[in-house]
FIKOLNU-87218 format. One record per residue (C-alpha): y negated, x negated, z negated; residue number from 1; residue in three letters. Coordinates in steps of 0.1 Angstrom, whole numbers, plus 5000, padded with zeros to 4 digits. Layout:
BEGIN
y->Y; x->X; z->Z; pos->NUM; code->Ala
...
//
This chain:
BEGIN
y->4677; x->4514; z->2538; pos->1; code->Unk
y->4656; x->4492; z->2553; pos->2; code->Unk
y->4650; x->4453; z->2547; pos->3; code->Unk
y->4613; x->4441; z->2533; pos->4; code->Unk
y->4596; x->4418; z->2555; pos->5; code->Unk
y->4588; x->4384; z->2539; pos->6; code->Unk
y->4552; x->4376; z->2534; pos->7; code->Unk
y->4540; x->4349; z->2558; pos->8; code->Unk
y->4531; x->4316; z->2542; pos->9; code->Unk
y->4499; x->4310; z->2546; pos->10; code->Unk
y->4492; x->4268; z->2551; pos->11; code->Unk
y->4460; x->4252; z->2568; pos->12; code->Unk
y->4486; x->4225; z->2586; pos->13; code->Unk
y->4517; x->4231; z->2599; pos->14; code->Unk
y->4540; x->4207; z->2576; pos->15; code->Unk
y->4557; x->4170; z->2590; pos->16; code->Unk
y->4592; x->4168; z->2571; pos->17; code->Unk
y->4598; x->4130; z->2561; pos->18; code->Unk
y->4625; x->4109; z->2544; pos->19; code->Unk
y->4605; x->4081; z->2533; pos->20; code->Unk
y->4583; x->4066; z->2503; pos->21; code->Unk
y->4553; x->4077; z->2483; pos->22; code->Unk
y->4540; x->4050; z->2463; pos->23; code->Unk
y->4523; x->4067; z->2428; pos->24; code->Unk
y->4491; x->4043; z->2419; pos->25; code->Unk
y->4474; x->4040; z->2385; pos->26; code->Unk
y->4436; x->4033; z->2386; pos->27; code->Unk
y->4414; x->4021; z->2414; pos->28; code->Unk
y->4429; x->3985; z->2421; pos->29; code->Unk
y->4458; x->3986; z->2401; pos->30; code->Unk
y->4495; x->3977; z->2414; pos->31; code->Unk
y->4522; x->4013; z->2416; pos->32; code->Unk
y->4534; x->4024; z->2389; pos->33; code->Unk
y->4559; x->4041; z->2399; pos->34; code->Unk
y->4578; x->4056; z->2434; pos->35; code->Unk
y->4590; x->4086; z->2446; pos->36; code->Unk
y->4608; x->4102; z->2479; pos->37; code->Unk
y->4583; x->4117; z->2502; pos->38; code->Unk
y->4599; x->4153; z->2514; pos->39; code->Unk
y->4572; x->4164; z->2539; pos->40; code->Unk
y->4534; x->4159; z->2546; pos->41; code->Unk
y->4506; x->4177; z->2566; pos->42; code->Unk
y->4469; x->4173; z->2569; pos->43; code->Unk
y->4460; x->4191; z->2535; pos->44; code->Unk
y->4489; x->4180; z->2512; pos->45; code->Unk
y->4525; x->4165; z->2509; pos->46; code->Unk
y->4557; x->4172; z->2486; pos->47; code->Unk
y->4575; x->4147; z->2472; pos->48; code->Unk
y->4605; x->4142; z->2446; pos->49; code->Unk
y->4606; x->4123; z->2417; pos->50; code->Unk
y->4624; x->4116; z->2386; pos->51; code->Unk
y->4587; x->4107; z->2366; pos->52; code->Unk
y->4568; x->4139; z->2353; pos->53; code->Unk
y->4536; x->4152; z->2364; pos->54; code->Unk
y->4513; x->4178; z->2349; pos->55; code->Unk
y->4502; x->4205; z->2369; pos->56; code->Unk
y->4468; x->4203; z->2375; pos->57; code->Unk
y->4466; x->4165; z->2371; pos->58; code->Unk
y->4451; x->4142; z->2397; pos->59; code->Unk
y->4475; x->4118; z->2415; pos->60; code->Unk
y->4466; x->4086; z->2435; pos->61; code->Unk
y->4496; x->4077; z->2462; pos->62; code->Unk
y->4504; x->4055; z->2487; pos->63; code->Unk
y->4525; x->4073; z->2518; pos->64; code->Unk
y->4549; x->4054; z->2538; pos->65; code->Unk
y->4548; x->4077; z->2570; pos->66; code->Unk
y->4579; x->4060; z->2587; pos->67; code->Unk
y->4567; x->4048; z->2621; pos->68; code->Unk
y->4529; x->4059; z->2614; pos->69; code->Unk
y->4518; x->4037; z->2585; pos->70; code->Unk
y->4505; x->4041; z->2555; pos->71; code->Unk
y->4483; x->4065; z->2542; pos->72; code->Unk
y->4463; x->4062; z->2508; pos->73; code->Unk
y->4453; x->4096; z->2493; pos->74; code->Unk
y->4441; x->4114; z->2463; pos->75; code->Unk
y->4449; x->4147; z->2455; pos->76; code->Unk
y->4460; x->4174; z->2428; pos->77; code->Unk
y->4495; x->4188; z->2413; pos->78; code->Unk
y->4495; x->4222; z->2428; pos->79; code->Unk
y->4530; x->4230; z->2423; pos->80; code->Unk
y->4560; x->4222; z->2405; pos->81; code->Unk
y->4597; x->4228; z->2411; pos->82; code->Unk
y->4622; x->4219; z->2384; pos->83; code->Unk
y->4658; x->4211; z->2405; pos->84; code->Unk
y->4688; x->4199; z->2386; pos->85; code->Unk
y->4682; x->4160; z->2391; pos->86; code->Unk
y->4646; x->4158; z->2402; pos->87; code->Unk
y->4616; x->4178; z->2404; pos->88; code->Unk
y->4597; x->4190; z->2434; pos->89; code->Unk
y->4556; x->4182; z->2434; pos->90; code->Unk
y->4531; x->4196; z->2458; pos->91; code->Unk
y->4500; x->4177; z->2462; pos->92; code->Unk
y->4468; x->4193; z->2476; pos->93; code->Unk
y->4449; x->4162; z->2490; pos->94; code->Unk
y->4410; x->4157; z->2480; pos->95; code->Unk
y->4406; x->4130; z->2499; pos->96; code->Unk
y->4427; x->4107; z->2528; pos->97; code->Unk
y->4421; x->4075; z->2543; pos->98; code->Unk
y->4401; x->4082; z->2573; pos->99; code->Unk
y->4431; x->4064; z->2596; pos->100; code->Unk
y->4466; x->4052; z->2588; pos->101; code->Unk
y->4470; x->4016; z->2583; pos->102; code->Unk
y->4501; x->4000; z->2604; pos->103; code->Unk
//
């Protein structure tokens, strides 16, 4: 019996694992509304955890706090969804960056 190879993931950017804070924002201009634990990042999209519920499909503004980098605004889409037992998993497919990240 032999074992099935697993399918290669296919990403555009290899993937930055991080420990630190995303910052959810409300409309252009407006203060966070709310934060959540940034599990990794790459150039087309991060994960993060949070306690707060997102729709799939729904279009997120955020604030990344890239430890020793800076901080990166984005906007992006709810790709993915992954329901733990005390949080849920969210992967967002950026749209649009901040050209460079801010110290």
């Amino acid at each position: 019996m032999t074992m099935a190879k697993h399918a290669r993931e296919a990403r555009r950017a290899p993937r930055s694992r991080h420990d630190s804070t995303v910052e959810i924002l409300g409309d252009r201009g407006s203060a966070p509304v709310g934060a959540a634990r940034l599990v990794d990042v790459s150039a087309s999209g991060a994960r993060f955890a949070a306690t707060e519920t997102f729709v799939l499909g729904a279009p997120l503004r955020a604030r990344l706090r890239l430890l020793k980098s800076g901080v990166l605004d984005v906007r992006g889409t709810v790709v993915r969804i992954e329901e733990k037992t005390n949080y849920t998993l969210y992967a967002v497919k950026f749209d649009s960056a901040a050209d460079r990240l801010r110290p």
